[in-house]
C-alpha positions as protocol buffer text, in pm:
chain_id: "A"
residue {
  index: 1
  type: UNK
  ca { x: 16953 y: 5730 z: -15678 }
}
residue {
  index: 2
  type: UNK
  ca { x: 17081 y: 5420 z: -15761 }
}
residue {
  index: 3
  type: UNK
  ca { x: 17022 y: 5473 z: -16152 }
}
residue {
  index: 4
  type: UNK
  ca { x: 17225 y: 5759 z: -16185 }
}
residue {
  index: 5
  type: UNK
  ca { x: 17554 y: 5739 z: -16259 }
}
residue {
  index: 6
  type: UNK
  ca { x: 17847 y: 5863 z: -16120 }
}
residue {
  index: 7
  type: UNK
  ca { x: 17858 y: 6198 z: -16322 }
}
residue {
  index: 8
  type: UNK
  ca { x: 17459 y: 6269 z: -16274 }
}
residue {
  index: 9
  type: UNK
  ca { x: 17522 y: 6198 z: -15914 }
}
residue {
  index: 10
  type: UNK
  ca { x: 17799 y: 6457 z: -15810 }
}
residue {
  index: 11
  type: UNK
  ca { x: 17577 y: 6726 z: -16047 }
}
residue {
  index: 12
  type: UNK
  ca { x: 17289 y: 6602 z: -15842 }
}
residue {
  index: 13
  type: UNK
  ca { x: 17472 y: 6688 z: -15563 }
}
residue {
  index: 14
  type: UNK
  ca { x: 17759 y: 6938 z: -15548 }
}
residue {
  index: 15
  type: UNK
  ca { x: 17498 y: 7240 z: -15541 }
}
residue {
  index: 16
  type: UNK
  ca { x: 17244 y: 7062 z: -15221 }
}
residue {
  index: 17
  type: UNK
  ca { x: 17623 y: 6987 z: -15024 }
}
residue {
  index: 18
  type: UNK
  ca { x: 17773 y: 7339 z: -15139 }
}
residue {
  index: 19
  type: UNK
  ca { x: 17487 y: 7504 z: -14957 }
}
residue {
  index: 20
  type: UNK
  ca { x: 17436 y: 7257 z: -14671 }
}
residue {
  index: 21
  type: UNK
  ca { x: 17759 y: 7340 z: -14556 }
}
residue {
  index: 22
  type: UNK
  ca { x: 17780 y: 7685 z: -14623 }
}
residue {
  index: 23
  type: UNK
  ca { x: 17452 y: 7821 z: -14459 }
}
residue {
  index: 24
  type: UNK
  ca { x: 17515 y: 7600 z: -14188 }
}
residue {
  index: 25
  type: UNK
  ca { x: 17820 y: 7819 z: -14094 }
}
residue {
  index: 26
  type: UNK
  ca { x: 17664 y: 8191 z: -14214 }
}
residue {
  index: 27
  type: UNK
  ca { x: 17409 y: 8087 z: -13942 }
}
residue {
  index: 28
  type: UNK
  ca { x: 17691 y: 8063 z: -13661 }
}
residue {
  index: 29
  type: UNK
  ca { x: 17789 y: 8363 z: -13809 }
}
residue {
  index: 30
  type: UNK
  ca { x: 17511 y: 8574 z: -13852 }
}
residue {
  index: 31
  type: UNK
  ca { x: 17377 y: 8473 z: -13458 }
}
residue {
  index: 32
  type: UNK
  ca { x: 17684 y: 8566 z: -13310 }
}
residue {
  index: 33
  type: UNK
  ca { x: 17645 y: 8881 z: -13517 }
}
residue {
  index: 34
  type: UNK
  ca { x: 17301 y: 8938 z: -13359 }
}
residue {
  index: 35
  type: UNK
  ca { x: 17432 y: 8840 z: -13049 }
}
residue {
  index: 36
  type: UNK
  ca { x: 17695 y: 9113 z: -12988 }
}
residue {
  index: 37
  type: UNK
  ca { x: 18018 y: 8930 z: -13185 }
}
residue {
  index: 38
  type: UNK
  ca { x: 18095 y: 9092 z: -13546 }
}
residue {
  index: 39
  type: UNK
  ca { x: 18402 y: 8890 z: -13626 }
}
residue {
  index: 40
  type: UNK
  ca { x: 18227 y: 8692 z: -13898 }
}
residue {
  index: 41
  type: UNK
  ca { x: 18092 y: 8986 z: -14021 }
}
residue {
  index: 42
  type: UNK
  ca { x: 18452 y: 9221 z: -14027 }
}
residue {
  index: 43
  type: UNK
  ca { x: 18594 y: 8944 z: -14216 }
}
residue {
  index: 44
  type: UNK
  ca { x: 18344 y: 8914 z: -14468 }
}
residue {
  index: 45
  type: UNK
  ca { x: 18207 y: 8536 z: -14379 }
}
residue {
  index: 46
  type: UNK
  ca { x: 17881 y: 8665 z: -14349 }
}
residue {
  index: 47
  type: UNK
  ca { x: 17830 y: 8594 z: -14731 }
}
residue {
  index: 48
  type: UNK
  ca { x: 17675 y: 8322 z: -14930 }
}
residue {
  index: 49
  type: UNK
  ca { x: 17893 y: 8303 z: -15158 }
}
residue {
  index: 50
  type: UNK
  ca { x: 18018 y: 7908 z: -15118 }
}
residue {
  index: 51
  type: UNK
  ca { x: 18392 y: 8038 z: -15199 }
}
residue {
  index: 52
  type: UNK
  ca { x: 18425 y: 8223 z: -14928 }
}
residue {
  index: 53
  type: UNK
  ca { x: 18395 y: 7909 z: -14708 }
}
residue {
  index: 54
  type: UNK
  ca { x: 18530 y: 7610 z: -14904 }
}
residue {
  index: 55
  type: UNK
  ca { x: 18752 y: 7379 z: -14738 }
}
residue {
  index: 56
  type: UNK
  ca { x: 18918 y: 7204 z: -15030 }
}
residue {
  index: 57
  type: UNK
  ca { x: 18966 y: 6891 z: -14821 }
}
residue {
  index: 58
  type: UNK
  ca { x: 18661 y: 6897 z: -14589 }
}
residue {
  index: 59
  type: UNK
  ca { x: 18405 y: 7086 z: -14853 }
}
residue {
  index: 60
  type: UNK
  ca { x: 18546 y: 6867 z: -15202 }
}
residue {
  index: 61
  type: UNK
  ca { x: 18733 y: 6571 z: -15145 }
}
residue {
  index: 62
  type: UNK
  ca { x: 18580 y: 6405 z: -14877 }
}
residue {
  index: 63
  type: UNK
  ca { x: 18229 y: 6438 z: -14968 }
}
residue {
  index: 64
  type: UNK
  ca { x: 18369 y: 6332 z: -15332 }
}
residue {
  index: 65
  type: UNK
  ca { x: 18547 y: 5999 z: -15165 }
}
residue {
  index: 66
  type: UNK
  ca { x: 18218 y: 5893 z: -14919 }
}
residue {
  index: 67
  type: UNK
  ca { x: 18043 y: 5943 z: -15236 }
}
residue {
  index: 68
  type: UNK
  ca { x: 18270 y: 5687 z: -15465 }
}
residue {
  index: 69
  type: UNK
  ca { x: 18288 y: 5441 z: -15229 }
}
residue {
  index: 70
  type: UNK
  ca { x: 17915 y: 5499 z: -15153 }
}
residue {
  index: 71
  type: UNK
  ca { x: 17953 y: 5523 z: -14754 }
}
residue {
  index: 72
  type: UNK
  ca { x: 17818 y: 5760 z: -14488 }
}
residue {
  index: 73
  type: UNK
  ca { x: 17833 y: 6167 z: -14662 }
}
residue {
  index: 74
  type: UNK
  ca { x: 18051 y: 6352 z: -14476 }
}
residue {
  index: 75
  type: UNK
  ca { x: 18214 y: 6705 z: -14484 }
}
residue {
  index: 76
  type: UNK
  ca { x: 18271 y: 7051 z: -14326 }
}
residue {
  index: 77
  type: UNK
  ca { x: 18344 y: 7366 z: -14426 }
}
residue {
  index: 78
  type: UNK
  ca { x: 18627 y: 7632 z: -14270 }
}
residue {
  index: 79
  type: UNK
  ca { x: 18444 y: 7684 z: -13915 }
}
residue {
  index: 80
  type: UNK
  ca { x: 18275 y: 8081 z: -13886 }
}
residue {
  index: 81
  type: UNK
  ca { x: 18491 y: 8310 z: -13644 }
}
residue {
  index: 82
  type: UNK
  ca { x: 18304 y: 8346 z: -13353 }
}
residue {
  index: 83
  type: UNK
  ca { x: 18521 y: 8519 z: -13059 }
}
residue {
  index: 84
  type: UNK
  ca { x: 18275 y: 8381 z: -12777 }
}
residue {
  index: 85
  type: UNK
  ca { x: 18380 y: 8663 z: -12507 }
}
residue {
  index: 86
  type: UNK
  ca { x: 18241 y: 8892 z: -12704 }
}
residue {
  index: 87
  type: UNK
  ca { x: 17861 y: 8803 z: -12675 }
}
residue {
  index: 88
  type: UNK
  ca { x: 17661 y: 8984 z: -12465 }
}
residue {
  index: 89
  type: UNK
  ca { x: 17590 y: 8657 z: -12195 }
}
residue {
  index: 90
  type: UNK
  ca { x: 17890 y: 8436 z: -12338 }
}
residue {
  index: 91
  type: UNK
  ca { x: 17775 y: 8092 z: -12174 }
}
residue {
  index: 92
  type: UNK
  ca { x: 17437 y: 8096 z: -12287 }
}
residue {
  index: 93
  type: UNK
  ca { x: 17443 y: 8241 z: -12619 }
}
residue {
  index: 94
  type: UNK
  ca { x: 17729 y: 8011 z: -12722 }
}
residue {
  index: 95
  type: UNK
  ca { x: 17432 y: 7696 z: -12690 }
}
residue {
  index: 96
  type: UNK
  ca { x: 17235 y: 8007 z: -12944 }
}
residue {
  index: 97
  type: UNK
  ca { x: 17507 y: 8045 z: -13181 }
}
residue {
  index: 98
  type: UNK
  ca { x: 17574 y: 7667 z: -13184 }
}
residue {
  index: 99
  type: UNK
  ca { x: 17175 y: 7545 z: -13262 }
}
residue {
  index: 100
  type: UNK
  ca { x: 17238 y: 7826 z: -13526 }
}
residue {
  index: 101
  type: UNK
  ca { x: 17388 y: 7593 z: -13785 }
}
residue {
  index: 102
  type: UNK
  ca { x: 17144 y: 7228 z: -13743 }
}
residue {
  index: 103
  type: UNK
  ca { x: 16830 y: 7532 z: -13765 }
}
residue {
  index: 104
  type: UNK
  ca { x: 16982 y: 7556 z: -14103 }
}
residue {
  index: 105
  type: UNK
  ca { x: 16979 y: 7309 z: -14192 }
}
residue {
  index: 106
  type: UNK
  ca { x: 16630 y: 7178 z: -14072 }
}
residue {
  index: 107
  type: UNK
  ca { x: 16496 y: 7469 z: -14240 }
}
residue {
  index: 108
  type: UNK
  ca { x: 16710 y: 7408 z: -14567 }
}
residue {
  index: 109
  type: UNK
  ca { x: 16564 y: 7045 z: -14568 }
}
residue {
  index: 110
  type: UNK
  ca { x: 16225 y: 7187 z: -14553 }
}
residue {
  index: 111
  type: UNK
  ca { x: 16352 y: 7404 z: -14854 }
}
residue {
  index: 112
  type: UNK
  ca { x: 16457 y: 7113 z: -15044 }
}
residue {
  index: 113
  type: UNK
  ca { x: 16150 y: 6894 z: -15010 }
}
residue {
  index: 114
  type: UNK
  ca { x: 15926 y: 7227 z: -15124 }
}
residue {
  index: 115
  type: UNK
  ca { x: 16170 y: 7230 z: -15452 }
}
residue {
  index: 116
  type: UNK
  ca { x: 16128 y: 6839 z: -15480 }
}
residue {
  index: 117
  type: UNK
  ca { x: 15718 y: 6862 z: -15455 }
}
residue {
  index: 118
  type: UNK
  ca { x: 15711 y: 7148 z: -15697 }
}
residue {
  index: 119
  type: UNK
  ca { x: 15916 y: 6914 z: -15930 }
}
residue {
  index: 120
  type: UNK
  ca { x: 15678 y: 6681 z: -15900 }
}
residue {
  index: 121
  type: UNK
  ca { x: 15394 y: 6940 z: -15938 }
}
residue {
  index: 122
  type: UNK
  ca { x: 15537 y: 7062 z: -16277 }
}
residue {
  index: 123
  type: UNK
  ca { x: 15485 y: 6743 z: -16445 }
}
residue {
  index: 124
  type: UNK
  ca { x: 15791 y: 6851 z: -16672 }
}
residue {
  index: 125
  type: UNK
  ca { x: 16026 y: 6551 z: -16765 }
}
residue {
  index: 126
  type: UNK
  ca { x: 16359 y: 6767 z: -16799 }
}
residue {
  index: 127
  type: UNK
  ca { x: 16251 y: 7029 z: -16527 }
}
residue {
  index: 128
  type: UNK
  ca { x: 16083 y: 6808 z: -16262 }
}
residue {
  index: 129
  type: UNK
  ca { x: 16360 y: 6484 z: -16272 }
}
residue {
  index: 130
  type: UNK
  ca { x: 16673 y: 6735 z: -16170 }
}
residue {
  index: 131
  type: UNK
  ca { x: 16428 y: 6905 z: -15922 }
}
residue {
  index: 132
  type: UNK
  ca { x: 16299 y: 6574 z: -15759 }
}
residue {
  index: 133
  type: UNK
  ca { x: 16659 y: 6442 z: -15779 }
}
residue {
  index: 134
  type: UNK
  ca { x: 16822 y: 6746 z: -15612 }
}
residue {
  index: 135
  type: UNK
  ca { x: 16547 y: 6807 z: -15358 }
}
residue {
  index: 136
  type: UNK
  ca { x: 16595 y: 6461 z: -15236 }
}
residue {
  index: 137
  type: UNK
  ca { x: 16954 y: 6531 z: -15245 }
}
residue {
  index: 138
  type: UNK
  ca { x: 16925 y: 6806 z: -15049 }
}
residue {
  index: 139
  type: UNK
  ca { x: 16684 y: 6635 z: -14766 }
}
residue {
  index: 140
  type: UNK
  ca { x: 16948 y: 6392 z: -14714 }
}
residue {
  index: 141
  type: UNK
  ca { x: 17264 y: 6550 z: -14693 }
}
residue {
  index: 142
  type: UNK
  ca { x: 17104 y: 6841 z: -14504 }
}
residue {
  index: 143
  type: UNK
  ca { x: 16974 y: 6607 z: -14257 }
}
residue {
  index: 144
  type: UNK
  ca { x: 17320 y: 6431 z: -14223 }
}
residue {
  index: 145
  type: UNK
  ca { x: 17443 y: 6765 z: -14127 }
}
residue {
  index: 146
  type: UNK
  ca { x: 17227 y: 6867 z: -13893 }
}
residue {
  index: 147
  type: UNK
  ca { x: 17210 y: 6518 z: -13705 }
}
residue {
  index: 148
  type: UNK
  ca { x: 17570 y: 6492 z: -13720 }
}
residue {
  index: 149
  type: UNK
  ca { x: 17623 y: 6800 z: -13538 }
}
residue {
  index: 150
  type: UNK
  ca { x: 17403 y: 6766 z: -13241 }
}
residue {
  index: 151
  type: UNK
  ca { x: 17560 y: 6495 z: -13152 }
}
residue {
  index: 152
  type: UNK
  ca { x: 17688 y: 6606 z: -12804 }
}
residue {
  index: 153
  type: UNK
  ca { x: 18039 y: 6602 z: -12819 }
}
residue {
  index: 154
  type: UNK
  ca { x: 18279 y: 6910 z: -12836 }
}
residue {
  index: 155
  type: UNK
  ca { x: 18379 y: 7064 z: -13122 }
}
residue {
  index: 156
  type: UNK
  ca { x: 18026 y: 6966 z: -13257 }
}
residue {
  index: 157
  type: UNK
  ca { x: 17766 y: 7238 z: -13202 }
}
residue {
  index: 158
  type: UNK
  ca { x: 17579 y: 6969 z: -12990 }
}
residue {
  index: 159
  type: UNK
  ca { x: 17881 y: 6962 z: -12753 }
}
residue {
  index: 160
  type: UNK
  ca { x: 17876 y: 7371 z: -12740 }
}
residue {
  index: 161
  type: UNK
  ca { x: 17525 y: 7392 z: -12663 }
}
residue {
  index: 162
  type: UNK
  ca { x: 17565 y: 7112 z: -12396 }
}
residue {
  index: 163
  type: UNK
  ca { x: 17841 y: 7340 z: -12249 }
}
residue {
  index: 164
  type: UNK
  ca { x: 17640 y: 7624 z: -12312 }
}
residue {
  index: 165
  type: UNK
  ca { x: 17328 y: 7471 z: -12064 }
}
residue {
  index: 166
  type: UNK
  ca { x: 17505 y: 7276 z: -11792 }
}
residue {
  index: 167
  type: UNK
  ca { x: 17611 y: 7452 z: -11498 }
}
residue {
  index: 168
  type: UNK
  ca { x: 17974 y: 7568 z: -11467 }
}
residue {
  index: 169
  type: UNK
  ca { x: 18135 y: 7281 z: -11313 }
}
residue {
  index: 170
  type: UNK
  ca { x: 17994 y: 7018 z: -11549 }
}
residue {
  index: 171
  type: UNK
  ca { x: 18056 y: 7229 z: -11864 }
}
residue {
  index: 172
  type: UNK
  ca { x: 18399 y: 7260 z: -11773 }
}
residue {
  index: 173
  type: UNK
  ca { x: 18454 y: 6880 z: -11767 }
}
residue {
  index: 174
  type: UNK
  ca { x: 18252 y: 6881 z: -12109 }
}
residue {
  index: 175
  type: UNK
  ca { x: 18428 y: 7147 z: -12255 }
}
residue {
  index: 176
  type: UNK
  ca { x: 18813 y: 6955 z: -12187 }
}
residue {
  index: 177
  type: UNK
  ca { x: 18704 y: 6652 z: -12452 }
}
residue {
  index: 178
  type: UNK
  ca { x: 18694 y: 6955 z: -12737 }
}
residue {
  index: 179
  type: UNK
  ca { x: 19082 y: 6802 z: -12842 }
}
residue {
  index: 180
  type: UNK
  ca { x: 18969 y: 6469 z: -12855 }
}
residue {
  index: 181
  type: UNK
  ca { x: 18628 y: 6483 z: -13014 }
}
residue {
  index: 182
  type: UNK
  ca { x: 18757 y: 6544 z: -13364 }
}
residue {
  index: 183
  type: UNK
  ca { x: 18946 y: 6196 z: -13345 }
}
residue {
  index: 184
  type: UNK
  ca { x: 18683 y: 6024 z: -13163 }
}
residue {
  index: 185
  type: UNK
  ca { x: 18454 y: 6105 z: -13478 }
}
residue {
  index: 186
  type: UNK
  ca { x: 18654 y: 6028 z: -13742 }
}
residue {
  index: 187
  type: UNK
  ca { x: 18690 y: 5675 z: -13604 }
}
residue {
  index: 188
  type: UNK
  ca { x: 18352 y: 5616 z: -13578 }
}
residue {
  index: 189
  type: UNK
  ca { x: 18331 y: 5699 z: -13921 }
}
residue {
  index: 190
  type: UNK
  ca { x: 18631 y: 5464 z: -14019 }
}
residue {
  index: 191
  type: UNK
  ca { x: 18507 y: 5190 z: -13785 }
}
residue {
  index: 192
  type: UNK
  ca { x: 18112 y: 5236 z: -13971 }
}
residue {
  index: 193
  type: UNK
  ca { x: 18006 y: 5313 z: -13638 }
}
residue {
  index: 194
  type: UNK
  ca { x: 17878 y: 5636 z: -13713 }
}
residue {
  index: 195
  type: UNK
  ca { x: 17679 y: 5549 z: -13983 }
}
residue {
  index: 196
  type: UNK
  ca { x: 17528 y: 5273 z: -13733 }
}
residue {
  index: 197
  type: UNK
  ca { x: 17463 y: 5525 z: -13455 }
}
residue {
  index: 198
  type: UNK
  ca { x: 17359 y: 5817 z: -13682 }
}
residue {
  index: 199
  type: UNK
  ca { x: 17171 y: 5611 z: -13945 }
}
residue {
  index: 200
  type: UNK
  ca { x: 16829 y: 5524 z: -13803 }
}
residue {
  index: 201
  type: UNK
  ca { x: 16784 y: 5909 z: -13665 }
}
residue {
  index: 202
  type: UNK
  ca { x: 16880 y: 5980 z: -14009 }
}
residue {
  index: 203
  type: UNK
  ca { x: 16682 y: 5755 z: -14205 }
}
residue {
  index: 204
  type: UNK
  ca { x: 16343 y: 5808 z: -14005 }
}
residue {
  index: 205
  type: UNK
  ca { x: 16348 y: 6194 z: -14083 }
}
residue {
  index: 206
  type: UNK
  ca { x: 16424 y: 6135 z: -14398 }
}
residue {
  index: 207
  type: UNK
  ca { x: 16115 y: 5932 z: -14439 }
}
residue {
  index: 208
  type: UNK
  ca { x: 15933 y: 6258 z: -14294 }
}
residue {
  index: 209
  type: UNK
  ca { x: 16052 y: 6477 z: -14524 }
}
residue {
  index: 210
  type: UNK
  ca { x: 16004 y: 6253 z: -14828 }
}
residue {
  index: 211
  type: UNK
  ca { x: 15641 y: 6177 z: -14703 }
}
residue {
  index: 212
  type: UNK
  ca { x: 15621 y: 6566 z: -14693 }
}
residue {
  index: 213
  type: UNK
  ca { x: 15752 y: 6662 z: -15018 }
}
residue {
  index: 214
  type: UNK
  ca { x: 15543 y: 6377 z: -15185 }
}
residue {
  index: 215
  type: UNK
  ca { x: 15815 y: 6134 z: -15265 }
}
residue {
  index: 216
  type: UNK
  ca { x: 15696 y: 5871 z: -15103 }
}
């Protein structure tokens, strides 16, 4: 994407990073739901309507900032409600409602790269070149997401679902990092050592996906 410019790149991909991030947290959401926890639900978060979950910092200007200064995409959106003591087996089904959001994810990459190939199916210069564009957009970012947050560190959903499987007195000791693994991630990202530990996962799906929605 290195030929677009800076105004074909954010409408390339504001709509791939708008739903990235919000069906990653409807998922929570709509397990917990399923699960025995309506909290999402009673306070209408159960919607895909982006608005409804937009963090203006996490959601716009940090994704907008990585993007300028062309380093590692990052962003969140305002976390689902899920009140945990409310599911029906609270341990495990917290791991369930966690995986909830990367399954998105993986399954909106697989979305993406079916959009991409039926760009390049079309054969139609001002159809196909947004859809191949986008579709690749929406491979990578979703892919970002998903890797990101199975990293196993608490608040991350990989950190739930590792509290969520170990046995009690081991997820306890898991469970007491949750303060400290929002700071310990955003200096990884300031340091670039996020992008170094996150990067090759990243870029080896990536090559997967592309290879599957013929862009490579």
């Amino acid at each position: 994407m290195e030929e677009l410019t800076l105004a074909q790149k954010i409408a390339v991909w504001v709509l791939p990073i708008l739903f990235a991030i919000t069906l990653h947290e409807v998922a929570h959401g709509w397990i917990a739901w399923l699960l025995g926890d309506d909290t999402a639900k009673r306070l209408g978060r159960l919607s895909v309507n982006p608005l409804r979950h937009i963090d203006p910092v996490g959601t716009v200007v940090v994704p907008l900032v990585m993007l300028l200064l062309g380093g590692f995409i990052f962003g969140w959106a305002k976390p689902v409600p899920v009140d945990f003591g409310r599911l029906r087996n609270p341990k495990r089904d917290m791991a369930f409602v966690a995986l909830a959001g990367p399954g998105a994810n993986f399954c909106m990459a697989l979305g993406w790269a079916m959009l991409a190939k039926l760009g390049i199916w079309l054969e139609w210069p001002f159809v196909s070149v947004p859809l191949i564009y986008m579709g690749a957009a929406g491979i990578f970012f979703n892919l970002i997401l998903m890797i990101l947050n199975l990293l196993p560190v608490p608040p991350l959903d990989g950190g739930r679902v590792l509290v969520g499987v170990l046995p009690d007195r081991w997820a306890a000791m898991v469970a007491q990092l949750e303060p400290y693994g929002m700071p310990i991630l955003l200096l990884l990202l300031v340091t670039g050592m996020l992008g170094r530990i996150l990067g090759p996962v990243i870029y080896s799906m990536q090559g997967f996906f592309f290879s599957l929605a013929g862009l490579s």
